[in-house]
mmCIF file of the N, C-alpha and C atoms, coordinates in Angstrom:
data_MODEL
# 
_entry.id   MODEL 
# 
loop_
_atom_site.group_PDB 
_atom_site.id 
_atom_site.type_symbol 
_atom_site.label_atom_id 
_atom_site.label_alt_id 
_atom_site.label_comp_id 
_atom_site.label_asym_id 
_atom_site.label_entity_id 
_atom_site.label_seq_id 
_atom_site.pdbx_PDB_ins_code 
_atom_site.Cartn_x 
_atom_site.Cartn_y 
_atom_site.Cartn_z 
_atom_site.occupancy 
_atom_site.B_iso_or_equiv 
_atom_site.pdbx_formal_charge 
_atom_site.auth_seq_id 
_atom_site.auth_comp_id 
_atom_site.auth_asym_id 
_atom_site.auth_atom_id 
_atom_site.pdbx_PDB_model_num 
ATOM 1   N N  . UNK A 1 1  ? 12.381 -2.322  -10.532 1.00 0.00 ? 1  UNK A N  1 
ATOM 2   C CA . UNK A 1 1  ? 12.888 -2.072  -9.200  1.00 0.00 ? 1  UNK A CA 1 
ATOM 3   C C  . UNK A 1 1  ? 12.094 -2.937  -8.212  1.00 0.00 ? 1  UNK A C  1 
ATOM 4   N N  . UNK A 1 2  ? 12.907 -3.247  -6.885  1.00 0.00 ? 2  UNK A N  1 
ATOM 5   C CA . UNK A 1 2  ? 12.470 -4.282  -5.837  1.00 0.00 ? 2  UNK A CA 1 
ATOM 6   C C  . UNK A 1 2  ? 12.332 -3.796  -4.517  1.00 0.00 ? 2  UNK A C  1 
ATOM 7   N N  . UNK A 1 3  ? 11.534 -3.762  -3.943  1.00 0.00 ? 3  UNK A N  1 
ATOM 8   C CA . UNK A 1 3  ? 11.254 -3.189  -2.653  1.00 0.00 ? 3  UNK A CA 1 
ATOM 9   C C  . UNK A 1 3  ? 12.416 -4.192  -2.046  1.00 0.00 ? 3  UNK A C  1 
ATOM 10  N N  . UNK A 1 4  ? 13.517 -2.810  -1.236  1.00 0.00 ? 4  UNK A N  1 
ATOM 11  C CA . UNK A 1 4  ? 14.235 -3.980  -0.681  1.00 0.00 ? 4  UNK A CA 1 
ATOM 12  C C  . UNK A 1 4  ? 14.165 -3.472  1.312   1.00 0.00 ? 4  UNK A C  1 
ATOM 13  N N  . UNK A 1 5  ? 13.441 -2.312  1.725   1.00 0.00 ? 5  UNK A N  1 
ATOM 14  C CA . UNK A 1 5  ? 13.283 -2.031  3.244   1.00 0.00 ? 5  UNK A CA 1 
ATOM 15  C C  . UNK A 1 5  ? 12.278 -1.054  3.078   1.00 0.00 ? 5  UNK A C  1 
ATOM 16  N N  . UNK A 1 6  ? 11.144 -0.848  4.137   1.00 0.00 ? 6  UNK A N  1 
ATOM 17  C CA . UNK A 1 6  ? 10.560 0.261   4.805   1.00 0.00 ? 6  UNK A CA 1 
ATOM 18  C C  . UNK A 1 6  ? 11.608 1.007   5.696   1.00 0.00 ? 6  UNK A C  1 
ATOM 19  N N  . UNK A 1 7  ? 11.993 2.187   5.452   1.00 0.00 ? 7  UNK A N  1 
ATOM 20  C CA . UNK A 1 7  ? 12.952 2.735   6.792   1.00 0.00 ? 7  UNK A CA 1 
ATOM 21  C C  . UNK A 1 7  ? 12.091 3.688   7.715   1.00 0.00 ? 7  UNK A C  1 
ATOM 22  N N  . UNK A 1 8  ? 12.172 3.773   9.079   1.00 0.00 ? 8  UNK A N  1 
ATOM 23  C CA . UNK A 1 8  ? 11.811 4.640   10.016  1.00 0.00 ? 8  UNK A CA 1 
ATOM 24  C C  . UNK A 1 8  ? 11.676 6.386   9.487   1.00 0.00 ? 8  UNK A C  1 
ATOM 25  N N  . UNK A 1 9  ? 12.608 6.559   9.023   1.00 0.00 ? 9  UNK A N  1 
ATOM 26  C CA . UNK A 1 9  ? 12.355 7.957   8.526   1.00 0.00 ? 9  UNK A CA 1 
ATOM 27  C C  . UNK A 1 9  ? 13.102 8.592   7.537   1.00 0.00 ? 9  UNK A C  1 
ATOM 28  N N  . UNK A 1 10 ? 13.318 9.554   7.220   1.00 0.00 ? 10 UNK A N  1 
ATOM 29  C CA . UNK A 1 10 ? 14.346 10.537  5.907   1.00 0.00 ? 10 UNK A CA 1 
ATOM 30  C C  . UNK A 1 10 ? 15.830 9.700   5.854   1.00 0.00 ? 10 UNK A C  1 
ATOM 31  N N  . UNK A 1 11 ? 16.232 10.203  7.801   1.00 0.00 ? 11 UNK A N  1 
ATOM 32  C CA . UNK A 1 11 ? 17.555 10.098  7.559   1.00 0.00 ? 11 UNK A CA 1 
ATOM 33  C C  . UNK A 1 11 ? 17.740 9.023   7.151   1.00 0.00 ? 11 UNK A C  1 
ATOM 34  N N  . UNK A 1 12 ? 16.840 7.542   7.930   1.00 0.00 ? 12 UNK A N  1 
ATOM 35  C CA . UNK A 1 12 ? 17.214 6.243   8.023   1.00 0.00 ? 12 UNK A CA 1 
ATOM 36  C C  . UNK A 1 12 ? 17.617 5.689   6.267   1.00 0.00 ? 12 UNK A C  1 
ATOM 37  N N  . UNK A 1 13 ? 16.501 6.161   5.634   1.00 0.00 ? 13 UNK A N  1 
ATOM 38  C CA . UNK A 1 13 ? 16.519 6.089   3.929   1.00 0.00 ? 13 UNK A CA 1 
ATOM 39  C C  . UNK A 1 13 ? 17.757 6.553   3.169   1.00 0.00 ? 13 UNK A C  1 
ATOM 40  N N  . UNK A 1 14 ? 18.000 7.582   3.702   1.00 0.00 ? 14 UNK A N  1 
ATOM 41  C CA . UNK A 1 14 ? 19.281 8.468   2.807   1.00 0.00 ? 14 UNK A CA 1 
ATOM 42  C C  . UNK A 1 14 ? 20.133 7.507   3.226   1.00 0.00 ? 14 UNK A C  1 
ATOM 43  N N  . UNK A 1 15 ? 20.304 7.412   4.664   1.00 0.00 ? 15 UNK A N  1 
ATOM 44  C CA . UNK A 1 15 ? 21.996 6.665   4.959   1.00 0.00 ? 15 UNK A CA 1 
ATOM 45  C C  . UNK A 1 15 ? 21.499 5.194   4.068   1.00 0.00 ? 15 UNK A C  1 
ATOM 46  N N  . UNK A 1 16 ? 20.964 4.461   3.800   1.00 0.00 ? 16 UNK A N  1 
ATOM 47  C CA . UNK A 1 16 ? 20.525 3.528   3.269   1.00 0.00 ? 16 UNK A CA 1 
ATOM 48  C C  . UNK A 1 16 ? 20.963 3.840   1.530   1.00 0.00 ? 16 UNK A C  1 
ATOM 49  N N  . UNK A 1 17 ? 20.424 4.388   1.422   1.00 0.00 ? 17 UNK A N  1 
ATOM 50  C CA . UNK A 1 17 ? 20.688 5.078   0.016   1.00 0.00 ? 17 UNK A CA 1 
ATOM 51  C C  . UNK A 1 17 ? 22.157 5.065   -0.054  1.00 0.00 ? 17 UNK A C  1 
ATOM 52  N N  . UNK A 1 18 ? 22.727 5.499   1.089   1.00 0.00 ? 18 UNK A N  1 
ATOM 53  C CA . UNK A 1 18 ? 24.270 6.226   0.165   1.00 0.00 ? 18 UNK A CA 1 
ATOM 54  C C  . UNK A 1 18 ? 25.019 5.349   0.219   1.00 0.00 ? 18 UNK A C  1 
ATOM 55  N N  . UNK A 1 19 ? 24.772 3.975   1.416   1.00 0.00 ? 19 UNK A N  1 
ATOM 56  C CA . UNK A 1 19 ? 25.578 2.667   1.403   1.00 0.00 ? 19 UNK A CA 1 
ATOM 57  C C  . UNK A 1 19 ? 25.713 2.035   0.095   1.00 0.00 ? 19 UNK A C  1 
ATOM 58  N N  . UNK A 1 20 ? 24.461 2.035   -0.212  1.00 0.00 ? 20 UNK A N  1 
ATOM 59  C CA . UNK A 1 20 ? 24.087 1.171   -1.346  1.00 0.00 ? 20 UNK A CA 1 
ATOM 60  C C  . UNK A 1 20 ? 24.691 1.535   -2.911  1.00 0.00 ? 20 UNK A C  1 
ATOM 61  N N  . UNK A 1 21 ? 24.817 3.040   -2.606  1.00 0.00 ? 21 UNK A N  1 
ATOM 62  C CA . UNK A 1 21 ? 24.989 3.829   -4.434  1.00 0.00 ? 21 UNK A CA 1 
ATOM 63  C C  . UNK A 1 21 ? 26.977 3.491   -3.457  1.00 0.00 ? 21 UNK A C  1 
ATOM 64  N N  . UNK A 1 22 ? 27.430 3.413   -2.835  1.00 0.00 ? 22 UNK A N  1 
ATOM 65  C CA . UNK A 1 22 ? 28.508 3.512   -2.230  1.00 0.00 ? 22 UNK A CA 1 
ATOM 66  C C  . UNK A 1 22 ? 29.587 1.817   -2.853  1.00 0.00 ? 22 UNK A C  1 
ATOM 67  N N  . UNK A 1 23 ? 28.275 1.279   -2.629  1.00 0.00 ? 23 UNK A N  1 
ATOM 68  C CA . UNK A 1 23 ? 28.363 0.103   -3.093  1.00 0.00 ? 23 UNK A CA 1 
ATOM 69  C C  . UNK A 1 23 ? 28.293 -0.433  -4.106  1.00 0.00 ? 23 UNK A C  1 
ATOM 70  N N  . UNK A 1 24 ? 28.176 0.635   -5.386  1.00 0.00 ? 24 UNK A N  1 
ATOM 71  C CA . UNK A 1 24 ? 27.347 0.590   -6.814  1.00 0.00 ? 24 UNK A CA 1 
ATOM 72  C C  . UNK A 1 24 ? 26.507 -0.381  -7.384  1.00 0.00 ? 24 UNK A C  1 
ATOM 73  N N  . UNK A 1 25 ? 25.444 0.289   -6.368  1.00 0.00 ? 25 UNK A N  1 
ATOM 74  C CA . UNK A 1 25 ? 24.247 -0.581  -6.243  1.00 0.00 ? 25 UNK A CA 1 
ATOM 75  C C  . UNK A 1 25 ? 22.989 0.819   -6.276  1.00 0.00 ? 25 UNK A C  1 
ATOM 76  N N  . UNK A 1 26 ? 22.731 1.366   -7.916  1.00 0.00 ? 26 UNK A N  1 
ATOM 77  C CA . UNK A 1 26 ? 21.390 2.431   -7.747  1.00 0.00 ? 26 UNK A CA 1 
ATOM 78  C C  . UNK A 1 26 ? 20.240 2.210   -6.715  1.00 0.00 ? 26 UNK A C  1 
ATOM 79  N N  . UNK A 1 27 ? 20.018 2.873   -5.719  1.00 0.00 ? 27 UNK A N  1 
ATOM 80  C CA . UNK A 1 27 ? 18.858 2.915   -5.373  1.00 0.00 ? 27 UNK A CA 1 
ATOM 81  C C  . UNK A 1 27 ? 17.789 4.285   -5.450  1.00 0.00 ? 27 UNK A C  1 
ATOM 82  N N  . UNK A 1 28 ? 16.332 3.758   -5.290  1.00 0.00 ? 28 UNK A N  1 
ATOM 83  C CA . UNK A 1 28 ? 15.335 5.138   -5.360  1.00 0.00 ? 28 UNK A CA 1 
ATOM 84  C C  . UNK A 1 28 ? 14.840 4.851   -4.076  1.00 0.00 ? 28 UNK A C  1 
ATOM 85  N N  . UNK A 1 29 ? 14.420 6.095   -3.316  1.00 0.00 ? 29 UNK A N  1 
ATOM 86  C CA . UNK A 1 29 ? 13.866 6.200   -2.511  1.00 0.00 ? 29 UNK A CA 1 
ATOM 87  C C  . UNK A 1 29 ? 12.461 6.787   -2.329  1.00 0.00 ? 29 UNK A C  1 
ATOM 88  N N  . UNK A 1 30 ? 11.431 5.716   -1.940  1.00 0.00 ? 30 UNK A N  1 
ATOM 89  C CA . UNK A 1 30 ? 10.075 6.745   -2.239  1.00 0.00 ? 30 UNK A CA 1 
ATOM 90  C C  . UNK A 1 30 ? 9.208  6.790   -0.982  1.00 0.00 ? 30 UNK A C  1 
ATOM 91  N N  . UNK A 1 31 ? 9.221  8.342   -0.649  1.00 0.00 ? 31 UNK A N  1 
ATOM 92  C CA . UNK A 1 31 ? 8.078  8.545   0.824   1.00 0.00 ? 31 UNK A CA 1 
ATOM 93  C C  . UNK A 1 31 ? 6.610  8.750   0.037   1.00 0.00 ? 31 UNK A C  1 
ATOM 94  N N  . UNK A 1 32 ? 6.281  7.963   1.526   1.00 0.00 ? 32 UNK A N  1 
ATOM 95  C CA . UNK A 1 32 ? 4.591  7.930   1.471   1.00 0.00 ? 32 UNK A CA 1 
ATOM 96  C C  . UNK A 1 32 ? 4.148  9.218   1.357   1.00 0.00 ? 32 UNK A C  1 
ATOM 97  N N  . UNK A 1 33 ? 4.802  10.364  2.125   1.00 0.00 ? 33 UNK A N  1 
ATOM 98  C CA . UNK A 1 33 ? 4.285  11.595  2.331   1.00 0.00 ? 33 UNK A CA 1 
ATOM 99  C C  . UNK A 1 33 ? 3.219  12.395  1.366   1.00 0.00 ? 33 UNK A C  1 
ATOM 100 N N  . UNK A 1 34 ? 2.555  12.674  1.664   1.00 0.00 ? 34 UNK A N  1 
ATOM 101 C CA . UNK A 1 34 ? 1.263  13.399  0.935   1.00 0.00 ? 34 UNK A CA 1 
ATOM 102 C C  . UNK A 1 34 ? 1.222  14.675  1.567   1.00 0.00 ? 34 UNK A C  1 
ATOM 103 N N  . UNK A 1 35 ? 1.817  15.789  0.861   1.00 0.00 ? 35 UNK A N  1 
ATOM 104 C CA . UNK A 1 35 ? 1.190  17.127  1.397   1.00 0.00 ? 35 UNK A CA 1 
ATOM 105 C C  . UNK A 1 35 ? -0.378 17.433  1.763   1.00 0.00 ? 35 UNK A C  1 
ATOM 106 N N  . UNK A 1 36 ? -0.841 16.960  0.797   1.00 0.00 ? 36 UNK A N  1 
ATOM 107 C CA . UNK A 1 36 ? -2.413 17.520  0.842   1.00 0.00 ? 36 UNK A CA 1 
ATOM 108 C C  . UNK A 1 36 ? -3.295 16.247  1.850   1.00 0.00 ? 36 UNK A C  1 
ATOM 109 N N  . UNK A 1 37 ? -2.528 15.364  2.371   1.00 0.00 ? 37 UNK A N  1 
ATOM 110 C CA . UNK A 1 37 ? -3.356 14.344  3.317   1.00 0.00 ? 37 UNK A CA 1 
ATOM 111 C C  . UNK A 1 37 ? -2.257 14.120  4.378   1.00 0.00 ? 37 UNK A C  1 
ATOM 112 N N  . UNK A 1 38 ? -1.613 15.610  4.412   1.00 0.00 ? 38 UNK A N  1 
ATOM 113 C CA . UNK A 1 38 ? -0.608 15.772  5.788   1.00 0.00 ? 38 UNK A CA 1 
ATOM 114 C C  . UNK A 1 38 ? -0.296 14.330  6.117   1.00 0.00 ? 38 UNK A C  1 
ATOM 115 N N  . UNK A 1 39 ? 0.397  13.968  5.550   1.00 0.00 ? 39 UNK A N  1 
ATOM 116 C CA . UNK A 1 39 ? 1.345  12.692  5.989   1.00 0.00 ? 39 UNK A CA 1 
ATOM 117 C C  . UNK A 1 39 ? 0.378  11.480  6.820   1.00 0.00 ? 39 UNK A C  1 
ATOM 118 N N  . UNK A 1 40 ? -0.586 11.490  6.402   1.00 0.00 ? 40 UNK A N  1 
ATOM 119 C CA . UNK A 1 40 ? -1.694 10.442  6.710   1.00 0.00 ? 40 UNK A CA 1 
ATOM 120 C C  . UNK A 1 40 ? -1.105 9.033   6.071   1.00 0.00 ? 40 UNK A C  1 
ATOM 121 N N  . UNK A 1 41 ? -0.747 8.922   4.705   1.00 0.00 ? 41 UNK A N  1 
ATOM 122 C CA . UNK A 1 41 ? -0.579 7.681   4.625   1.00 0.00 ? 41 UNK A CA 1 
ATOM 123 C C  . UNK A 1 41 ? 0.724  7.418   4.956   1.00 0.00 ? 41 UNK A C  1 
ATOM 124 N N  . UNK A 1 42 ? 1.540  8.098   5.633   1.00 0.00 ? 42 UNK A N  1 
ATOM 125 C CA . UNK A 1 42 ? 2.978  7.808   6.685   1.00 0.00 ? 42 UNK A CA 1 
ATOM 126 C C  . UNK A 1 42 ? 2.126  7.037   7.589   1.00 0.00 ? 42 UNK A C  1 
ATOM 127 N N  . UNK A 1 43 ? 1.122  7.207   8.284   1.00 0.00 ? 43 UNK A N  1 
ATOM 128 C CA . UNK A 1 43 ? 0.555  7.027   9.187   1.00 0.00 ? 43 UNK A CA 1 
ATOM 129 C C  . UNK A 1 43 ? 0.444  5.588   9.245   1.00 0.00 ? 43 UNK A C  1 
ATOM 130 N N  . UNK A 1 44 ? -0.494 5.071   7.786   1.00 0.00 ? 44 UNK A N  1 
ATOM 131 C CA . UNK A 1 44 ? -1.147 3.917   7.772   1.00 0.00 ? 44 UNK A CA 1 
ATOM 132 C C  . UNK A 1 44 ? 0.031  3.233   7.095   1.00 0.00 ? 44 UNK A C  1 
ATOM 133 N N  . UNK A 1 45 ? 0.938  3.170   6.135   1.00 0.00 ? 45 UNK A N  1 
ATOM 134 C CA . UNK A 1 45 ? 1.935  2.747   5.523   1.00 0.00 ? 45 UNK A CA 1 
ATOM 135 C C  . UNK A 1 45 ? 3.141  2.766   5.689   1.00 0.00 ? 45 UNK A C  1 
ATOM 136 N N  . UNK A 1 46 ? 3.492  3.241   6.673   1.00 0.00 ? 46 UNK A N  1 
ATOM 137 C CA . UNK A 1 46 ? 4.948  3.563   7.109   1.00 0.00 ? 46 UNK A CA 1 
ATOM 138 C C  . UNK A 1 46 ? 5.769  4.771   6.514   1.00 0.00 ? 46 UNK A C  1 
ATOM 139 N N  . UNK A 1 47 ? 6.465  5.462   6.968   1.00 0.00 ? 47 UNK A N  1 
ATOM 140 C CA . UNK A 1 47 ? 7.260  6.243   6.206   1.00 0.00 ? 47 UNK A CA 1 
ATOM 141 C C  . UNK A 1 47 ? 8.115  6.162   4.779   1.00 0.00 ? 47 UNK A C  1 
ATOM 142 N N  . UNK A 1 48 ? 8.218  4.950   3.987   1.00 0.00 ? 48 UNK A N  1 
ATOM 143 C CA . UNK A 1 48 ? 8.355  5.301   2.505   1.00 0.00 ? 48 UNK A CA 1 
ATOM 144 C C  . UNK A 1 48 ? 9.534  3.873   2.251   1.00 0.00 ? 48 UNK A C  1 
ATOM 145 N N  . UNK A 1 49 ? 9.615  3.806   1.238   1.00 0.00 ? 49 UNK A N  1 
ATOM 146 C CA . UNK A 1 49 ? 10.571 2.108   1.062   1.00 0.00 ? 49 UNK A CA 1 
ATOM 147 C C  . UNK A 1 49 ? 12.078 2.927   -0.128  1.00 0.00 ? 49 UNK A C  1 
ATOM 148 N N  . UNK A 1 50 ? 12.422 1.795   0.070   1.00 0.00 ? 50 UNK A N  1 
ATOM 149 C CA . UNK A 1 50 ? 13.902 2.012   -0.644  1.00 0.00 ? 50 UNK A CA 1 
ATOM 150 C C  . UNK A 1 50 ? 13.855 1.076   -1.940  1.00 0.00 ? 50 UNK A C  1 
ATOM 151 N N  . UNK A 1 51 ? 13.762 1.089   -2.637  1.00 0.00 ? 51 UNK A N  1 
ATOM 152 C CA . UNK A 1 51 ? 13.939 -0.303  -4.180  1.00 0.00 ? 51 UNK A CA 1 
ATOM 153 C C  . UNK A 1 51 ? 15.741 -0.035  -4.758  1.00 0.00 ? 51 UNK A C  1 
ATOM 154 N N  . UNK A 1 52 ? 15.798 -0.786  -4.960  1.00 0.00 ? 52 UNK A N  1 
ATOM 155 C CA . UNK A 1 52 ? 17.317 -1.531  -6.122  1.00 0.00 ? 52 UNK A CA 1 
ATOM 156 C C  . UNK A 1 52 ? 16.628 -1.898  -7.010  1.00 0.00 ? 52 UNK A C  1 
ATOM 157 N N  . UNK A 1 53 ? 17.473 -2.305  -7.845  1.00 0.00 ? 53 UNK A N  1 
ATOM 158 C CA . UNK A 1 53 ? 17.347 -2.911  -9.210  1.00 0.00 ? 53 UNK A CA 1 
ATOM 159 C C  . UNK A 1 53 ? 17.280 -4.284  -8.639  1.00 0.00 ? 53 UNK A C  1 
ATOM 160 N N  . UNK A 1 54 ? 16.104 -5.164  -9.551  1.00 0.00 ? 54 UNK A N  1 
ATOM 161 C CA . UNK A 1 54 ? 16.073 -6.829  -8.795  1.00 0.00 ? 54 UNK A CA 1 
ATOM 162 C C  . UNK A 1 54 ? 16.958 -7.263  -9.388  1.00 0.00 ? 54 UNK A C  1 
ATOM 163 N N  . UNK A 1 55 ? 17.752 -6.868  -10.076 1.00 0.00 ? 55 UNK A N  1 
ATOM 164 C CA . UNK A 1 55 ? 18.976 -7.856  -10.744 1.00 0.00 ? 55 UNK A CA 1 
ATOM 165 C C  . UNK A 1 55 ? 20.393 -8.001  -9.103  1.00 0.00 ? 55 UNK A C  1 
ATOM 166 N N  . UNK A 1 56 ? 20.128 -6.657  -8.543  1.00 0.00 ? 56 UNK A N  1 
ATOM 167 C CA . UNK A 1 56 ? 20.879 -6.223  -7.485  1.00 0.00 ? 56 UNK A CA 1 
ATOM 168 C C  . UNK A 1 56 ? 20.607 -6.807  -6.093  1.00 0.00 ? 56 UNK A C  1 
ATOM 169 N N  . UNK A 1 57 ? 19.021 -6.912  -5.970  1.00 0.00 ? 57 UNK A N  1 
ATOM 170 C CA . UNK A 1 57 ? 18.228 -7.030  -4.647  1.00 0.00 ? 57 UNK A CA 1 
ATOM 171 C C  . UNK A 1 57 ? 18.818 -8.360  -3.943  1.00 0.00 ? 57 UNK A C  1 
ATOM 172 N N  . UNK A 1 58 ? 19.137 -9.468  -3.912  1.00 0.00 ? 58 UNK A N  1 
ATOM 173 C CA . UNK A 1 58 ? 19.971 -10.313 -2.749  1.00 0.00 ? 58 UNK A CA 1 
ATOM 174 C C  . UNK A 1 58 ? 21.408 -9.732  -2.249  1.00 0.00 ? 58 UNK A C  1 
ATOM 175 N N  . UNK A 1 59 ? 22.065 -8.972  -3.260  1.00 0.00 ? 59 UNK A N  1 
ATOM 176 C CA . UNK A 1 59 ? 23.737 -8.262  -3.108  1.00 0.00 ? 59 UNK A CA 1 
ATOM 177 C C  . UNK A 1 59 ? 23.436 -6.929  -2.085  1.00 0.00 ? 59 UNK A C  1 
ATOM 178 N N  . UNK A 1 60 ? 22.004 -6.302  -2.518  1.00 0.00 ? 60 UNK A N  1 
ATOM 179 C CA . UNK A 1 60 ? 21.505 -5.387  -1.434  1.00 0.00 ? 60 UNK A CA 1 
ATOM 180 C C  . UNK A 1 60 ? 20.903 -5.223  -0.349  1.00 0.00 ? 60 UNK A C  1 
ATOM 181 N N  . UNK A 1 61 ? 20.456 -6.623  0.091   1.00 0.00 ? 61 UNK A N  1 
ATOM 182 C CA . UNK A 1 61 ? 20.092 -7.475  0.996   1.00 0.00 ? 61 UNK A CA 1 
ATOM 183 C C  . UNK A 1 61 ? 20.945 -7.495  2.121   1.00 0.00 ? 61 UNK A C  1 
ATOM 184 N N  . UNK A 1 62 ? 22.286 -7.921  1.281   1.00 0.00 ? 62 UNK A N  1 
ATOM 185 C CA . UNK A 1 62 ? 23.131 -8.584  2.577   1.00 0.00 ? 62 UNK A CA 1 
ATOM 186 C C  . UNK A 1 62 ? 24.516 -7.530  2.851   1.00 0.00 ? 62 UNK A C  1 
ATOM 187 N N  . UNK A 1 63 ? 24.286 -6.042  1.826   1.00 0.00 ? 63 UNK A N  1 
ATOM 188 C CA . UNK A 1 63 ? 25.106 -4.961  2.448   1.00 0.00 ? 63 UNK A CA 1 
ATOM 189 C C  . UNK A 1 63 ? 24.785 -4.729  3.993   1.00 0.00 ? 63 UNK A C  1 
ATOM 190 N N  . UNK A 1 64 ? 22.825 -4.717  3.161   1.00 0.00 ? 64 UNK A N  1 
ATOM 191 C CA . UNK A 1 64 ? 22.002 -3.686  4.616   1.00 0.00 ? 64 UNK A CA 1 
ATOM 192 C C  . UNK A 1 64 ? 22.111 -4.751  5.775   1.00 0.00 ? 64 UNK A C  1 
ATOM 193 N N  . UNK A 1 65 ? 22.174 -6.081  5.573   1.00 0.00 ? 65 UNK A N  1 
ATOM 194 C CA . UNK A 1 65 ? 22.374 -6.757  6.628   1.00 0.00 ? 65 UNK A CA 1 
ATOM 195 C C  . UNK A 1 65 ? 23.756 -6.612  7.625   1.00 0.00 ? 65 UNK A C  1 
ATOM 196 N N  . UNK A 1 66 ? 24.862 -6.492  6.783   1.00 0.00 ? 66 UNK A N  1 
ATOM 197 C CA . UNK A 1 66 ? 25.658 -6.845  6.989   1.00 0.00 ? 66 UNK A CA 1 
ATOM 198 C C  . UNK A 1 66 ? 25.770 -5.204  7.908   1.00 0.00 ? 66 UNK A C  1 
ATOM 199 N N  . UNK A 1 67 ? 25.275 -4.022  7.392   1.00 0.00 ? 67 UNK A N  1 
ATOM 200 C CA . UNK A 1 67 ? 25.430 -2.707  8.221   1.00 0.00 ? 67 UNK A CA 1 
ATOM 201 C C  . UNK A 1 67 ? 24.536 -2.565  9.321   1.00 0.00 ? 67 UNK A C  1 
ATOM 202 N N  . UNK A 1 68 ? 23.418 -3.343  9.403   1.00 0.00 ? 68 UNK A N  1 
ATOM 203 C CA . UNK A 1 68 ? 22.504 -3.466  10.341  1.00 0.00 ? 68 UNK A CA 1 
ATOM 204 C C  . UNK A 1 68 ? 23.283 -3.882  11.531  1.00 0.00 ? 68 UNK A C  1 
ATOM 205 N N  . UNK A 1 69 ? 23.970 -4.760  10.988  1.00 0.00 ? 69 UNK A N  1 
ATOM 206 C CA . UNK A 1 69 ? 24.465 -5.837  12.242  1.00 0.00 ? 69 UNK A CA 1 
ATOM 207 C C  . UNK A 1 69 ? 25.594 -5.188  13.048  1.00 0.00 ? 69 UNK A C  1 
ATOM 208 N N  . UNK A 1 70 ? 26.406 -4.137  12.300  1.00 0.00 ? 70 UNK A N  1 
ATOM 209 C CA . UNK A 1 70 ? 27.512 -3.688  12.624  1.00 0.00 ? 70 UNK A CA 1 
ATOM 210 C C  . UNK A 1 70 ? 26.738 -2.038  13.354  1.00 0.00 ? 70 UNK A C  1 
ATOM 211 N N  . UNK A 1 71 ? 25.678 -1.552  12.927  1.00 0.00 ? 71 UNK A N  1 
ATOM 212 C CA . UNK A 1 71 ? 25.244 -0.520  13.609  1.00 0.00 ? 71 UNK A CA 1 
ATOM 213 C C  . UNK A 1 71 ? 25.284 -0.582  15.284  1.00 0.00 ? 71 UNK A C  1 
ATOM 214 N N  . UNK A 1 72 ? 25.754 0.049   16.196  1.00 0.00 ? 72 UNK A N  1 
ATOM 215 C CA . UNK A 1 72 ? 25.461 0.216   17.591  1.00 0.00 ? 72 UNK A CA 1 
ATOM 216 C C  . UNK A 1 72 ? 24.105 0.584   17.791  1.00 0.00 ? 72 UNK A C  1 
ATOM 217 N N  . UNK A 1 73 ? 23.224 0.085   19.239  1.00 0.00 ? 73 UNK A N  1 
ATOM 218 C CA . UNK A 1 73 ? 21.997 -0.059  19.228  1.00 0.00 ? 73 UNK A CA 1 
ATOM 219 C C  . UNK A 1 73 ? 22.542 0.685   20.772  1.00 0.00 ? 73 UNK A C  1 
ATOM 220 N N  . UNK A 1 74 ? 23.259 0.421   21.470  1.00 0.00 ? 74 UNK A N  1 
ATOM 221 C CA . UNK A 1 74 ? 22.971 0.990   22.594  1.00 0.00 ? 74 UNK A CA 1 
ATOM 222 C C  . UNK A 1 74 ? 24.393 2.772   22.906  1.00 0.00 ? 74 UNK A C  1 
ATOM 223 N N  . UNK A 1 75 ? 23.556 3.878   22.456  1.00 0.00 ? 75 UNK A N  1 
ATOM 224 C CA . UNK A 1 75 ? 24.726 5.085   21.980  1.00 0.00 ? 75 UNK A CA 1 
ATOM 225 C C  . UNK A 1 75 ? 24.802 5.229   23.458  1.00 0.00 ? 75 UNK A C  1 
ATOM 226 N N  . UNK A 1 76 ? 26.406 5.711   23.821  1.00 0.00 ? 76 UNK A N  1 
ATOM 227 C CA . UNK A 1 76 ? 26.455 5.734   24.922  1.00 0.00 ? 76 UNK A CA 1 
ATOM 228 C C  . UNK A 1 76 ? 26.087 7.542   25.231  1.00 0.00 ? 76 UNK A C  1 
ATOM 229 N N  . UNK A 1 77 ? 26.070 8.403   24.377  1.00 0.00 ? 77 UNK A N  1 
ATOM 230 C CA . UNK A 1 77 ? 25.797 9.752   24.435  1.00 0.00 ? 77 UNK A CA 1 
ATOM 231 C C  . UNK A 1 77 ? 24.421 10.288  24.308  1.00 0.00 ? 77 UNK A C  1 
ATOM 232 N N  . UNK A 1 78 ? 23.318 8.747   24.089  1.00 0.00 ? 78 UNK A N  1 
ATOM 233 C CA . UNK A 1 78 ? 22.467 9.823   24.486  1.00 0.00 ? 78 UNK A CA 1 
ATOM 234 C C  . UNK A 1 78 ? 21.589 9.639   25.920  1.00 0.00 ? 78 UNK A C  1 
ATOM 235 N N  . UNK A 1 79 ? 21.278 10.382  26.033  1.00 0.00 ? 79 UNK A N  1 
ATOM 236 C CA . UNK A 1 79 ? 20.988 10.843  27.213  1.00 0.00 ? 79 UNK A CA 1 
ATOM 237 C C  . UNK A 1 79 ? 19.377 10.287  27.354  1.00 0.00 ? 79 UNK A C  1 
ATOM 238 N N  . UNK A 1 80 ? 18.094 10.475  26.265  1.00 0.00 ? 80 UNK A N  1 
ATOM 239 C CA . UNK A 1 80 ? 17.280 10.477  26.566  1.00 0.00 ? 80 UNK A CA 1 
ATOM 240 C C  . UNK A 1 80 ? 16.908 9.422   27.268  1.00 0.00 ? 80 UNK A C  1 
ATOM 241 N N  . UNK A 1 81 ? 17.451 8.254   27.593  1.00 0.00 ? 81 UNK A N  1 
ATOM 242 C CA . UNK A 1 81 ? 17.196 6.547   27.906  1.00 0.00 ? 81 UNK A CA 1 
ATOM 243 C C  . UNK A 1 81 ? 17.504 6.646   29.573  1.00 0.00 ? 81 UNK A C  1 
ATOM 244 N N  . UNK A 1 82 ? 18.317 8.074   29.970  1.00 0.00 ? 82 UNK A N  1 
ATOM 245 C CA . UNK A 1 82 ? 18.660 8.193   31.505  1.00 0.00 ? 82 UNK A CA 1 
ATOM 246 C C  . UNK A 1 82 ? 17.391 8.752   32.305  1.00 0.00 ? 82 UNK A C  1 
# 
């Protein structure tokens, strides 16, 4: 398996995840999280990476690109940015 993103958090990973298996393309998802060092190495390492299979990793590359690009960045519903 190939590290193919660090994501921001749970959800960001799952939706990542389900594009990809959507795409029949296996992925694993692994958080840094440490119960017993309360999410310390979230801290220093980021919240957790996504791997494919490297036979997969350029085809999974350019899904997440291709959904990155199409994601909206500016939501017009939320509010907190007012």
């Amino acid at each position: 398996m190939k590290q193919l993103i660090q994501p921001e958090n749970a959800t960001e990973a799952d939706v990542i995840k389900k594009i990809l298996e959507e795409n029949g393309i296996l992925a694993r998802v692994e958080s840094f999280h440490d119960t017993a060092y309360d999410g310390l190495f979230q801290l220093q390492r980021g919240w957790g990476v996504v791997y494919v299979p490297e036979s997969e990793h350029v085809r999974a590359r350019k899904i997440l690109e291709d959904w990155q690009s199409s994601t909206p960045r500016d939501i017009p519903w939320d509010e907190s940015t007012e």
